[in-house]
Every structure is written in structure tokens, then in C-alpha cells.
C-alpha positions in Angstrom: -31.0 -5.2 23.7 -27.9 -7.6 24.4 -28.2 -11.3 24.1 -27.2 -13.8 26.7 -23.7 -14.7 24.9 -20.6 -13.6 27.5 -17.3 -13.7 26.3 -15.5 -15.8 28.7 -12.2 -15.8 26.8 -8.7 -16.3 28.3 -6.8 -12.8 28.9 -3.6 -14.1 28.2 -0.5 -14.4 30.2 -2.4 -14.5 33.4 -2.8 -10.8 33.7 -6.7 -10.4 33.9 -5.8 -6.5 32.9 -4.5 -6.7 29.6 -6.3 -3.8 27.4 -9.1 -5.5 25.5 -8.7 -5.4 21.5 -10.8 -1.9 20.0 -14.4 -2.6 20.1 -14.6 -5.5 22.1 -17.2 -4.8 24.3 -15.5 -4.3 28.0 -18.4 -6.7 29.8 -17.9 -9.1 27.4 -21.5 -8.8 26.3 -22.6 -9.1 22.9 -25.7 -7.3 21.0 -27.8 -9.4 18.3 -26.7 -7.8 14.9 -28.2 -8.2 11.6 -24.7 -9.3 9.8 -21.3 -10.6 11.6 -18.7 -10.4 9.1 -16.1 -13.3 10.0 -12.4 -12.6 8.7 -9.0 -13.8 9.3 -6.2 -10.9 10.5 -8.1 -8.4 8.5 -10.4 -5.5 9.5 -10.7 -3.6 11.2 -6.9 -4.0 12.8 -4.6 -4.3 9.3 -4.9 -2.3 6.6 -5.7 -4.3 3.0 -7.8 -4.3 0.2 -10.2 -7.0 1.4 -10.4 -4.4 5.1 -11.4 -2.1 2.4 -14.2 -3.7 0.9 -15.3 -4.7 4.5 -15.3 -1.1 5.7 -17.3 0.1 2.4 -19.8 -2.8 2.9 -20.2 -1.5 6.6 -20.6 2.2 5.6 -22.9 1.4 2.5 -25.5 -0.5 4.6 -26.0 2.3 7.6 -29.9 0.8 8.3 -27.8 -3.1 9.8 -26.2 -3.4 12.7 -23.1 -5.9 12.0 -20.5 -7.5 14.2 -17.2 -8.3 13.8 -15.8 -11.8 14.3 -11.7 -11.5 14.1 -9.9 -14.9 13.9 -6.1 -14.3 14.4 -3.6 -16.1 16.1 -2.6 -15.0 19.2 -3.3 -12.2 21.6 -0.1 -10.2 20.6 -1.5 -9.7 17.1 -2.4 -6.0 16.2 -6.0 -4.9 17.8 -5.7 -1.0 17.2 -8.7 0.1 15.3 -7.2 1.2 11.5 -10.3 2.5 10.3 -12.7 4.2 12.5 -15.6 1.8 12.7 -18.6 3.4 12.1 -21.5 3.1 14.6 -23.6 0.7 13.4 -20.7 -1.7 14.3 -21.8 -3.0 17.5 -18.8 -5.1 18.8 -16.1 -6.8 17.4 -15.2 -10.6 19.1 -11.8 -11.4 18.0 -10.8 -15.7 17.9 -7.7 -17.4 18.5 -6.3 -20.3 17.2 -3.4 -20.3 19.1 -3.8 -22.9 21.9 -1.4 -21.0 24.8 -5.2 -19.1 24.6 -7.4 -22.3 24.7 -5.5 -24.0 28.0 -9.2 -26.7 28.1 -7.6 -27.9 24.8 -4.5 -29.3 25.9 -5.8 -30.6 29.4 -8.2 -33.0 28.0 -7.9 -36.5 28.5 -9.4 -39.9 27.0 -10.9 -40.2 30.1 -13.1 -37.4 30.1 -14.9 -39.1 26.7 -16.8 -41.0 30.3 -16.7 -44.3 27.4 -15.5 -47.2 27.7 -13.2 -49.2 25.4 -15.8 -50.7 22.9 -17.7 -46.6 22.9 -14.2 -45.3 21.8 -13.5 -47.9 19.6 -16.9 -47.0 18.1 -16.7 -43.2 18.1 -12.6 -43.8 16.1 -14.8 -46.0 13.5 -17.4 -43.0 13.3 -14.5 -40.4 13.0 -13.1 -42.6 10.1 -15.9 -43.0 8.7 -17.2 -39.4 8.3 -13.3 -38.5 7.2 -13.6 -41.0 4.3 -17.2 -39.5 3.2 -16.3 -36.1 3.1 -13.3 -37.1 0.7 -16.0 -39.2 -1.4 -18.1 -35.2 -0.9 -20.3 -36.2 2.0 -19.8 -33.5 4.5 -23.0 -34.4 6.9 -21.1 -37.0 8.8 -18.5 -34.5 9.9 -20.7 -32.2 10.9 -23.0 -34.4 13.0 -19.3 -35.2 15.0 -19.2 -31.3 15.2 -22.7 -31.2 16.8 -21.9 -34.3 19.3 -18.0 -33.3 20.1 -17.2 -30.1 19.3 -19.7 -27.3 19.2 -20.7 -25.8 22.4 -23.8 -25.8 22.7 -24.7 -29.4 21.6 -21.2 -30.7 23.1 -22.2 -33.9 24.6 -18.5 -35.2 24.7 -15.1 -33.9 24.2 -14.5 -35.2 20.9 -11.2 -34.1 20.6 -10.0 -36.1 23.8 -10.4 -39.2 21.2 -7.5 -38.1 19.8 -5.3 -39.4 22.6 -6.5 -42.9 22.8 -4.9 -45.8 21.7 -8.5 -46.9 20.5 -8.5 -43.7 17.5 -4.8 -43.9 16.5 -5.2 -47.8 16.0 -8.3 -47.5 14.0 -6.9 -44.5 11.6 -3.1 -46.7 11.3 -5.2 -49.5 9.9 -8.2 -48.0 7.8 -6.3 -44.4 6.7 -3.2 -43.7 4.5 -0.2 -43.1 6.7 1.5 -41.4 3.8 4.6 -42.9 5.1 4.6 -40.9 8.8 5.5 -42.7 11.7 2.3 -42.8 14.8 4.0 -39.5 16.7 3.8 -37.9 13.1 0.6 -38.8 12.5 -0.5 -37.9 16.0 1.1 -34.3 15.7 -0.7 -33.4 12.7 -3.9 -34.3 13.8 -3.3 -32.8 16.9 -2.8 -29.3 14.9 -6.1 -30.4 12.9 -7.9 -30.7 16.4 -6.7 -28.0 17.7 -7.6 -25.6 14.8 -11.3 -27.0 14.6 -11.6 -26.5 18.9 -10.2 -22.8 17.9 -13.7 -21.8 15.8 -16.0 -24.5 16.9 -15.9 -24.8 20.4 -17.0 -21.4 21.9 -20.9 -20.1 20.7 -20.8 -17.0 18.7 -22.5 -14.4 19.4 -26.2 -13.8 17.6 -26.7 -12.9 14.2 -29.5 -13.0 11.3 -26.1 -13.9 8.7 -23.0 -14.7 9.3 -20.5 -13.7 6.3 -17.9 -15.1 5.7 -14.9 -13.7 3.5 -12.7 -16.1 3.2 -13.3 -20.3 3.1 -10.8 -21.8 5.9 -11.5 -21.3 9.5 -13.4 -18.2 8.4 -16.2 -20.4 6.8 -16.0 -23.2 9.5 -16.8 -20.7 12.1 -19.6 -19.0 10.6 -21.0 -22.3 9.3 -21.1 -23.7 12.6 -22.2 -20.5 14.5 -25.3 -20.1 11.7 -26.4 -23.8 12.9 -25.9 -22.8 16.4 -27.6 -19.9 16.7 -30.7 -20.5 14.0 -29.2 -17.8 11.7 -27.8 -18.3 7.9 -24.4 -18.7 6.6 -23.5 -16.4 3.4 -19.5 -16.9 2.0 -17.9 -14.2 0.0 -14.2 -15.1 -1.6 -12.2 -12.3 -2.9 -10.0 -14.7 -3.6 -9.3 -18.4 -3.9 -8.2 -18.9 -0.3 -7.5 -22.5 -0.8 -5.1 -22.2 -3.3 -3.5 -19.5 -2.0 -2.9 -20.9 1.3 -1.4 -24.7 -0.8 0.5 -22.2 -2.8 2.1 -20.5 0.2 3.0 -24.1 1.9 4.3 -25.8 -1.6 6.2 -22.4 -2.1 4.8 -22.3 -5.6 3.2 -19.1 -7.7 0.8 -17.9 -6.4 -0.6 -17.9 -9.5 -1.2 -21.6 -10.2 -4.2 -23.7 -10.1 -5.2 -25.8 -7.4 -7.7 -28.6 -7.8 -9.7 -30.9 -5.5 -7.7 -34.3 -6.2 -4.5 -32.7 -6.2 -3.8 -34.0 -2.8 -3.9 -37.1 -4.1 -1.6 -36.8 -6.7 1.1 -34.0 -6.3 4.9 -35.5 -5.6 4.8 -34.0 -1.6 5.7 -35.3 1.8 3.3 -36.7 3.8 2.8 -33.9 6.3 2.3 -31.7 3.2 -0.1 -34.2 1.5 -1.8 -33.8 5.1 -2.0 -30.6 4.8 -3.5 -29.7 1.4 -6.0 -32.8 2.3 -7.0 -30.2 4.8 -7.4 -26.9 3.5 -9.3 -28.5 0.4 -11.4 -30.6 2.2 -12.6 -28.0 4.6 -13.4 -25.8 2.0 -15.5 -28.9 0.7 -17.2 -28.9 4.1 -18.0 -25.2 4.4 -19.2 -24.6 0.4 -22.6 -26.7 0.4 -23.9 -24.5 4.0 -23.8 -21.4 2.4 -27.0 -20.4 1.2 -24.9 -18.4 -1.6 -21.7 -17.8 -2.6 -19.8 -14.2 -4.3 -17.1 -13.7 -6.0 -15.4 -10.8 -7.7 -14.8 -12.4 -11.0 -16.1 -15.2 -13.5 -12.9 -17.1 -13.8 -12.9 -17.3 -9.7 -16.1 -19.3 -10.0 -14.2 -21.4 -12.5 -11.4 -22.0 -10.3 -13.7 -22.5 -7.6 -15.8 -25.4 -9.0 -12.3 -27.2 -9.4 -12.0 -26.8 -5.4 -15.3 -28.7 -4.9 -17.7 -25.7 -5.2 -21.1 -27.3 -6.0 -24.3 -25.7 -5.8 -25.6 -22.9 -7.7 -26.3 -20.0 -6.3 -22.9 -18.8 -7.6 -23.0 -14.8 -7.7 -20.6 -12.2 -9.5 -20.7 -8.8 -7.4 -17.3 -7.0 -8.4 -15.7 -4.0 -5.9 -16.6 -0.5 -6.3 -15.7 3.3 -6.0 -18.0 6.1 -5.6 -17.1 8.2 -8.7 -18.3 11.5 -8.5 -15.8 11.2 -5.2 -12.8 11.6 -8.0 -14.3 14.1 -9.9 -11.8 16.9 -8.8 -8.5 14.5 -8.8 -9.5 13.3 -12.6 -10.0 17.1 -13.1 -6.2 17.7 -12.4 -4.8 14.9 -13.5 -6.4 15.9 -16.9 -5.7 19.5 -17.0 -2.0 18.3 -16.0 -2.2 15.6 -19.1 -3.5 18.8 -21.4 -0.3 21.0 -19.9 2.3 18.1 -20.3 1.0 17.4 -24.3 1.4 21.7 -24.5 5.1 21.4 -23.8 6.1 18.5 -24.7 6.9 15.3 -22.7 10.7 15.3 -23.5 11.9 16.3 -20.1 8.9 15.0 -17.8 9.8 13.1 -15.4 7.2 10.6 -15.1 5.8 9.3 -11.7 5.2 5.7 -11.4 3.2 4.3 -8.5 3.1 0.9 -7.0 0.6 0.6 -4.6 0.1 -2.5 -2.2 1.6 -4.4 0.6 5.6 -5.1 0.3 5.5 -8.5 0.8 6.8 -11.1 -1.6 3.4 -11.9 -3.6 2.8 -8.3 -4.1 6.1 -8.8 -6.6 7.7 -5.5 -5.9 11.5 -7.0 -6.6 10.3 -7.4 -9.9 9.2 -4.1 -10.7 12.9 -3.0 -8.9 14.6 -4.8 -11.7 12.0 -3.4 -14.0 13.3 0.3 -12.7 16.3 -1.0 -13.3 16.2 -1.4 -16.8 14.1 1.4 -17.8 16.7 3.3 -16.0 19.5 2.0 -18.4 17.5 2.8 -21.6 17.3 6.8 -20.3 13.8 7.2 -19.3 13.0 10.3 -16.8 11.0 8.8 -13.8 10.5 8.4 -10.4 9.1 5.6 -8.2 6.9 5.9 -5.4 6.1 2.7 -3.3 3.2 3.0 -1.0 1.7 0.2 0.9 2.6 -1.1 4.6 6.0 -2.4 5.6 5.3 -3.9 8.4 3.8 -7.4 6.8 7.1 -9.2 6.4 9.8 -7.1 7.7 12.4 -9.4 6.2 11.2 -8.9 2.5 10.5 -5.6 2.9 14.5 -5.1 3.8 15.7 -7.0 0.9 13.5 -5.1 -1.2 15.5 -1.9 0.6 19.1 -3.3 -0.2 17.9 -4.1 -3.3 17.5 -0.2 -4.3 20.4 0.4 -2.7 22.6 -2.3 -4.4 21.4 -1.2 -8.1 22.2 2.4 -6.8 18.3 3.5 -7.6 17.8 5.6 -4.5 16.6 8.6 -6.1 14.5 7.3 -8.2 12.6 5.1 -6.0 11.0 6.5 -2.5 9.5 3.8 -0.6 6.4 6.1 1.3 5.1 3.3 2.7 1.5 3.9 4.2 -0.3 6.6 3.0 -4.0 8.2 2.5 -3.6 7.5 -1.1 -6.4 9.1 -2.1 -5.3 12.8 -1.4 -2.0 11.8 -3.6 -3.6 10.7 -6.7 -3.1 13.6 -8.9 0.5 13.3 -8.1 0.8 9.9 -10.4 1.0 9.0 -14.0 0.8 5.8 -14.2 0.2 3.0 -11.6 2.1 -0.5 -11.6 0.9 -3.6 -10.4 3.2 -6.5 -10.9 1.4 -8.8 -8.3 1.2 -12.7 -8.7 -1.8 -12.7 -6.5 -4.9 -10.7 -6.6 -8.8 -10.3 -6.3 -10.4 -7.1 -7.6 -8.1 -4.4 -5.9 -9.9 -1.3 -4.8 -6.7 0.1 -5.3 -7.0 -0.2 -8.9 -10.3 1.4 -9.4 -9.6 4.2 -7.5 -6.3 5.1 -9.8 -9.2 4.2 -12.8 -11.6 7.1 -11.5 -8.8 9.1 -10.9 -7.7 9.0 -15.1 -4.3 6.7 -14.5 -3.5 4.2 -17.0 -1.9 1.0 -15.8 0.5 -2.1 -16.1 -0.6 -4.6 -14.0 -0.2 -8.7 -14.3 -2.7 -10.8 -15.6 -4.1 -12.1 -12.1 -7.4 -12.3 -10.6 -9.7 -9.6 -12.2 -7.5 -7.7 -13.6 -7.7 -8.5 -17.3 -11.6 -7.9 -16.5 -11.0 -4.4 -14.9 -8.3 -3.3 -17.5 -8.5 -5.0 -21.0 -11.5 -6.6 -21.6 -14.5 -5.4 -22.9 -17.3 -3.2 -21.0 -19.5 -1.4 -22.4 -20.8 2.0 -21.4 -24.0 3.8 -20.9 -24.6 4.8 -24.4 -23.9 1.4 -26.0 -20.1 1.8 -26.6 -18.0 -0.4 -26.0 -14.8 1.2 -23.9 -11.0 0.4 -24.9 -8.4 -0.8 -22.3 -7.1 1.7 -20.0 -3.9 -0.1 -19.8 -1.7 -3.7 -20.1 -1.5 -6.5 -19.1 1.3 -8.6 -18.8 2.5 -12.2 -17.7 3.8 -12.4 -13.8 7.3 -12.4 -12.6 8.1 -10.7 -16.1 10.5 -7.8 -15.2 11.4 -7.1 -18.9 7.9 -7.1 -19.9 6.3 -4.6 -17.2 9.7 -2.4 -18.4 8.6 -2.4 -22.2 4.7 -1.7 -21.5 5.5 1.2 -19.2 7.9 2.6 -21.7 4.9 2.1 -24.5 2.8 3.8 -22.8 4.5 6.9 -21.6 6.2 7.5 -24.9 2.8 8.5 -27.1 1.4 10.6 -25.6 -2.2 9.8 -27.9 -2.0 6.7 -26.0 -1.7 7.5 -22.5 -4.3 10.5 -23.1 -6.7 7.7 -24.6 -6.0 5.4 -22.0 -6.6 8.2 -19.3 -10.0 8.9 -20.0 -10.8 5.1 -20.7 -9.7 4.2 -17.0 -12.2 7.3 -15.9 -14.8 5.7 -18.4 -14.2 2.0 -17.4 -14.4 2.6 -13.8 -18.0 4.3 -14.4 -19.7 2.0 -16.0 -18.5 -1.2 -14.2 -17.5 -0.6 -10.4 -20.3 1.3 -9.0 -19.5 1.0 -5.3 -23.7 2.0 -4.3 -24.5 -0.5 -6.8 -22.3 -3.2 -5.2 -23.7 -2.1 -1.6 -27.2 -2.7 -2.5 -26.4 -6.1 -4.2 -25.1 -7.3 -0.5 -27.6 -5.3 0.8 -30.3 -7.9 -0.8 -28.6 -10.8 -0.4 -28.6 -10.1 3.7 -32.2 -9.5 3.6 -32.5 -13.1 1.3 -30.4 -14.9 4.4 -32.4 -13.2 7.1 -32.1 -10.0 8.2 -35.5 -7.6 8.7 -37.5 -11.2 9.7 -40.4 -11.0 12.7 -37.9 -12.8 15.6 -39.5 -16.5 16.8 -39.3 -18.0 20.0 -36.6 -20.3 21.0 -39.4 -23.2 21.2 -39.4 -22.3 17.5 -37.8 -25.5 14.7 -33.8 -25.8 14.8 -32.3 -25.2 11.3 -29.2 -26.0 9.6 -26.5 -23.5 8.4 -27.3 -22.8 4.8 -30.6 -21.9 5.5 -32.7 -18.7 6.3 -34.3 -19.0 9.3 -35.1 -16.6 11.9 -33.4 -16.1 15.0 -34.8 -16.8 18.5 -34.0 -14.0 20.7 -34.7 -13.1 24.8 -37.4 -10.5 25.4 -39.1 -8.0 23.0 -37.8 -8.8 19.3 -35.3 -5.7 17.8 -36.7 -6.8 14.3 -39.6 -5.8 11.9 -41.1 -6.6 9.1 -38.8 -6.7 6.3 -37.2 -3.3 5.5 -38.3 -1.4 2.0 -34.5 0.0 1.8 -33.8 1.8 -0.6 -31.0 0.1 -1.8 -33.6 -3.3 -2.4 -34.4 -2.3 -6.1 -31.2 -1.6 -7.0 -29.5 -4.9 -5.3 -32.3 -7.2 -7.3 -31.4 -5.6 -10.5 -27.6 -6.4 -9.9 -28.0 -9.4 -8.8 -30.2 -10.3 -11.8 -27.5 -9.1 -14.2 -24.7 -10.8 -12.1 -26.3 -14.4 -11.4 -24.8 -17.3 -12.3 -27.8 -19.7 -12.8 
């Protein structure tokens, strides 16, 4: 069964030939799925962490169908399947922002609004008007302009055409800041505003029961807008803070630091920047209150989140997850080789450090070269491996090169770049992370069921994963299976790691607490089962209604109208239902 949606999308360049990105389907027709995952530049064509826990979602659910909804910039961005999607992945449709692939963009005129001058001067008032509510956290104005203006299938005008009239840049000079821009600056910005919203809002998506989201940005405006479309629900997972990551990135601040709702307002920044954080923050404001809930890896994200305008209340906590019986042979060697190296005496080991994630600057792998550095100069055997892609930021990843070169560390340090690192696990002693940026890496919970101790920075989960208290099976409560240290501390990471490897009581300890940890706390079939329930609590396993049947908003969970006989039965008795409830129980934030 294949719904009525037909990708009509631009080819790019003119050449009606190109090669079609992996799995999007070569008649640009589109199956109804249970779940479309919507992500930016992720799975399944770049490698990551967040790919990762896509891919494991995918795998753990086999009995829904998903879809993949890819938003990247342009068509020469990667589209080689990295990961072998598994069958129940029925297409992937991939998104761009850029406009060289959305020519209807740029050709509109005022003219085509088909209003006169009082009609535009009314729809710039309205526009106004909705922008000034949503800062006062009224998003329902906006997205009635969406459904008028912007959204395919309720379009009844080009909204964005307003843009160009003297009518809408009059009425936003005198009723909104200026911020100190001239009218062409104004008019710029706004025009890369408009043309990011036209991007995600103005094709229809194809069908789905839920549309997840893992990120907030265009991610959550797209499946927001395609849940209200197409009578289906809108559920947002953030691994990470996305928001403040992204007003980080453009401030060129740590990664680290907090990022609040009214800090637009008040931060010392140009006006195009001020612009800018106005509308990454406010978007997110727009998306949060459609989602009929919200996960995160970690309490403190929550926290963070409510200062970003997160409001309602189904708030959940559903960490990442290994399988652990699938490092029961690798934490078999690695402690049989910790038994052998405490036999002989750890004197003249050499011991092998791993860093394991993207080279790219918030990843922080300079640091942890000047950490080598120093260890180095206080006579400790060791050796380096750096795995992770290159690629990412070419530039970084060279100085990171010269860098090794200039402190004359080439043998101690191999940069491996990608690699199956599970197959190499039982190579490693100890894994460093000195990243200023992280959710719940999988990364790290696979080194965990493998026995590694770790250093790693006190970012995202990791002080939850690695220091703070969990308690076992039998009532116990574990010890750390590592440090944690401040960011962008080279020094630091240099004395932990030497703690560490020189007693030998400790890293033993910490070895089997890492094993431990990992076992009680990141149960990857637990975690499946927890999304596993909250797509049948959006949708998915509903009777199908006809299309005559009530139109819903995004948030809710409605279901879908489909052509012909419905693909859906009653609601599935998975086996992974008892198990998700009793997660979610325990992981609710009420």
C-alpha cells in the first residue's frame, strides 16, 4: 500500500539523471509508515552517536514500519547509506534548505499575494502580530499564518511573497526593533528566515501515525507541521540541547554554557546575531507545546530545557543503551588481560588510551594532545589511538595533525580514524573523552560493557553515566567507573589518567564497575520498548478513519486517513509494551 504523496523535488543542476540519495524510493512514491524519524545531516548518511541511537531504535522495533525524513542542505551533501537500513525502513525523503533547490522560492512576487494594498497592509499587521505573541509564548498565531501561507496543503496564499512589499517592511520598521540594521539588512535576514521556514513547511510529507523528531530546529518545525497535515502526532526527542548548541556555535562560545529564553534580549551582540538567537529560541518555543511528549537522555537536560521555554509536562527521561550480553567475550579479555598485567607487574606496560568521537573542535581533541603532551614529559608508557571520522571539518582535523607533529608525538599518537570500534575494544585500557559538548554517548557505554575505565568532561550525561550513583540488582549501590573532570582542562585529564593507571586496585575496581554500571542502567531492550510505547501512545496500531473523518492538530493522537483498505489493526500486544510502561513509569517526570 503506497499513499498518494509524489516527490516532486528539484534534481538539481538541471540534470533530471542525477543518482537519487540511498533509499529514496526511484518513483518518488512514498508508503504510510508507522514512525518517520525527522533528523538534520544524520542517519542514515554520517556516521554519529545520535545515527546510532536512530539505527538501534529502527532495529529494536522490527514489528513498525518507519521512514526517514533527511533535512540537509544541499544536494551535494553525503547520501551513501552508512549503516545498512534494515527492512522495515520503507523510504527515506531527504529535505533541503538550500534555495538553488527551491527555485518557486525566489520567483515569487508581491503580486502573486492576488491583494491589494489595504489586504497586504493587513496580512504585515497579522504577521506582526503573531511575531510579538509568540515572544510573549503564544505560538497559535504563527501557526495559523503557516496553515494560510505556508503549508501545502492549506496554502491559500504565498505568504512569503509578503516579504517583498513595501506594505510588510514598513509595518515591521515601525512596530519591530530594528536592532540598529539598515531596511536591506533587515530584509536579508528575514529573507533567510523565510526561506528556511518554505524549506520544511512548504512541500507535504509523506504519511505517518508519528512523526519524531530528534532535534528542535527545522527538525521539530517539519514534523510539527507534517503531524497537522497529515492527521498524525508529533513526538520530539533531544539528545541534546539543540538550541544552545547551535547560539553557542554562532556566538563562538563553549559549548558548554547555558542558554536561556530571554537571553536574546539581553546579551551584548550585533543585531544580525540578536536576530538570530531570537530565532533559534523562538522556534524551539513554537515546536515544544505540539509535541504530545518530549525525551531526553538526562535530568539536568530537562532543566536546561525549561529555561529554553519547555512548558508542558509530559517531560520523559529514556537514557541510551547497549545490549550487554553482546560484550560478554570483549569484558572476558579485557579482564583476563587486567588479571595478566597485575601478574607481572605494570612497570613496563605501555598503556593504550582511546579517544573515540568526531575530530572536530567540540569533540576537544587538541586538548587531550597537550594532555599527551604532558603525560609524556612526566615518563608515562602509552600510546594514543584516535578513532572517529575526519572528514567533519577537514581544517581542524589538520591542525590537530600538525599539532602531533609539532610536539614531536607521532609514535605515540595514531589517528585510525573510522573504525568498527567494537571488534577493537579489548585492545584499550582506558577511554578519554575531553568533549565540551555531549548527550549520552553510545560510545561510552559500550567501552562501560566492555570493562574500560574512563576520563571524560563533566558534559551532558556524563557525570550520570560515570560518577553518580546507581544502584544494582541486588540493592548495591555501584562506585564510579571513572573521572570526571572540568572542560578545556588539559592538565587535569593528564593527572586523572595518570591516577588511574598507576594503582592498579583502582583501575581493576573501576573495571568491573563500568561492566556493573552499564548493566544495571543502559539496557538498550529496555530503552527500545520505552519508545516502543510511547509510538503506540501517539498512534501507531490505531483502526485507520476516513478522510471525511475530524482534522486534528499536531500534538495530538489522532488517526490517520488513508486511500483504500487500512494497513492497520487493532492495537499491537508487543512484546516490548510491558516492559516500555514499566520504564516509562520509572522514568516520568510528572
Amino acid at each position: 500500500m503506497v499513499s498518494n504523496i509524489q516527490d516532486q523535488e528539484v534534481m538539481g543542476a538541471g540534470d533530471a539523471a542525477e543518482v537519487l540519495p540511498d533509499g529514496v524510493p526511484a518513483d518518488g512514491r512514498y508508503e504510510d509508515v508507522d514512525v518517520a524519524i525527522v533528523m538534520e545531516s544524520t542517519y542514515p548518511y554520517l556516521k554519529g552517536g545520535v545515527s546510532a541511537v536512530v539505527h538501534d531504535t529502527i532495529t529494536g522495533n522490527p514489528d513498525l514500519t518507519f521512514g526517514i525524513i533527511h533535512i540537509t542542505w544541499d544536494h551535494n551533501c553525503p547520501r551513501t547509506d552508512l549503516y545498512g537500513m534494515p527492512g522495515n525502513v520503507r523510504w527515506v525523503k531527504v529535505v533541503y534548505l538550500s534555495m538553488t533547490d527551491h527555485p518557486e522560492f525566489t520567483a515569487t512576487r508581491p503580486s502573486d499575494l492576488r491583494m491589494n494594498h489595504r489586504e497586504r497592509l493587513v496580512l504585515a499587521h497579522r504577521l506582526v502580530d503573531a511575531l510579538q505573541a509568540l515572544a510573549a509564548g503564544d505560538g497559535e498565531p504563527v501557526w495559523r499564518l503557516i496553515a494560510e501561507g505556508m503549508a501545502e496543503s492549506t496554502r491559500r496564499y504565498p505568504l512569503w511573497a509578503l516579504l517583498g512589499s513595501a506594505e510588510f517592511m514598513e509595518t515591521y520598521r515601525d512596530r519591530m526593533p530594528t536592532l540598529g540594521m539598515s531596511l536591506s539588512e533587515l530584509f536579508w535576514c528575514l529573507r533567510d528566515f523565510f526561506s528556511l521556514a518554505y524549506a520544511v513547511l512548504g512541500q507535504t510529507m509523506p504519511r505517518a501515525r508519528v512523526y519524531h523528531a530528534h532535534t528542535t530546529g527545522y527538525a521539530s518545525l517539519l514534523a510539527a507541521n507534517a503531524a497537522r497535515e497529515n492527521r498524525g502526532s508529533f513526538l520530539l526527542t533531544e539528545h541534546n540541547l539543540y538550541v544552545r548548541d547551535t547560539i553557542n556555535t554562532l556566538l563562538g562560545r563553549r559549548m558548554d554554557k547555558p542558554v536561556t529564553v530571554q537571553d536574546y534580549r539581553t546579551f551584548d551582540v550585533g543585531g544580525r546575531e540578536r536576530m538570530w538567537m531570537a530565532w533559534w529560541i523562538e522556534m524551539g518555543r513554537l515546536c515544544y507545546p505540539k509535541a504530545y511528549a518530549t525525551t531526553y537522555l538526562y535530568p539536568n537536560a530537562v532543566v536546561e530545557a525549561r529555561a529554553l521555554g519547555l512548558e508542558q509536562e509530559t517531560v520523559r527521561v529514556i537514557p541510551n543503551g547497549i545490549v550487554i550480553n553482546e560484550f560478554d567475550d570483549v569484558y572476558a579479555k579485557r579482564q583476563a588481560a587486567t588479571r595478566a598485567l597485575r601478574a607481572k607487574g605494570a612497570g613496563s606496560h605501555v598503556w593504550r588510551l582511546v579517544y573515540i568521537a568526531r575530530v572536530v573542535p567540540i569533540k576537544g581533541l587538541l586538548d587531550l594532545i597537550e594532555s599527551m603532551r604532558i603525560l609524556r614529559e612526566r615518563g608515562l608508557r602509552f600510546h594514543l589511538d584516535v578513532c572517529g571520522p575526519t572528514e567533519h571539518m577537514p581544517e581542524y582535523y589538520q591542525r590537530c595533525v600538525a599539532r602531533i607533529a609539532e610536539l614531536g608525538l607521532e609514535d605515540q599518537i595514531t589517528v585510525r580514524g573510522t573504525i568498527d570500534v567494537r571488534r577493537h575494544l579489548d585492545e584499550w585500557d582506558l577511554f578519554l573523552l575531553p568533549s565540551y559538548n555531549e548527550g549520552l554517548p553510545v560510545v561510552s557505554l559500550e567501552t562501560m560493557g566492555a570493562g574500560i575505565p574512563t576520563v571524560s568532561t563533566d558534559v551532558g550525561a556524563l557525570r550520570l553515566v560515570v560518577v553518580d550513583d546507581i544502584t544494582a540488582a541486588d540493592g548495591s549501590v555501584l562506585d564510579p567507573s571513572g573521572f570526571i573532570i572540568s572542560p578545556g582542562d588539559p592538565a587535569l585529564m593528564a593527572d586523572r589518567v595518570q591516577q588511574v593507571v598507576s594503582d592498579m586496585d583502582l583501575f581493576e575496581h573501576m573495571s568491573r564497575s563500568a561492566r556493573a554500571r552499564a548493566e544495571a542502567a543502559f539496557n538498550l531492550i529496555q530503552v527500545n520498548a520505552a519508545y516502543h510505547e510511547l509510538y503506540l501512545e501517539g498512534g501507531v496500531g490505531r483502526p485507520a478513519v476516513s478522510p471525511s473523518g475530524n482534522r486534528r492538530q499536531a500534538g495530538e493522537a489522532p488517526p490517520l486517513p488513508r486511500s483504500g483498505r487500512a494497513r492497520h489493526r487493532a492495537p499491537r500486544r508487543s512484546p516490548f509494551a510491558a516492559r516500555g510502561r514499566a520504564l516509562r513509569d520509572r522514568l516520568t517526570f510528572r
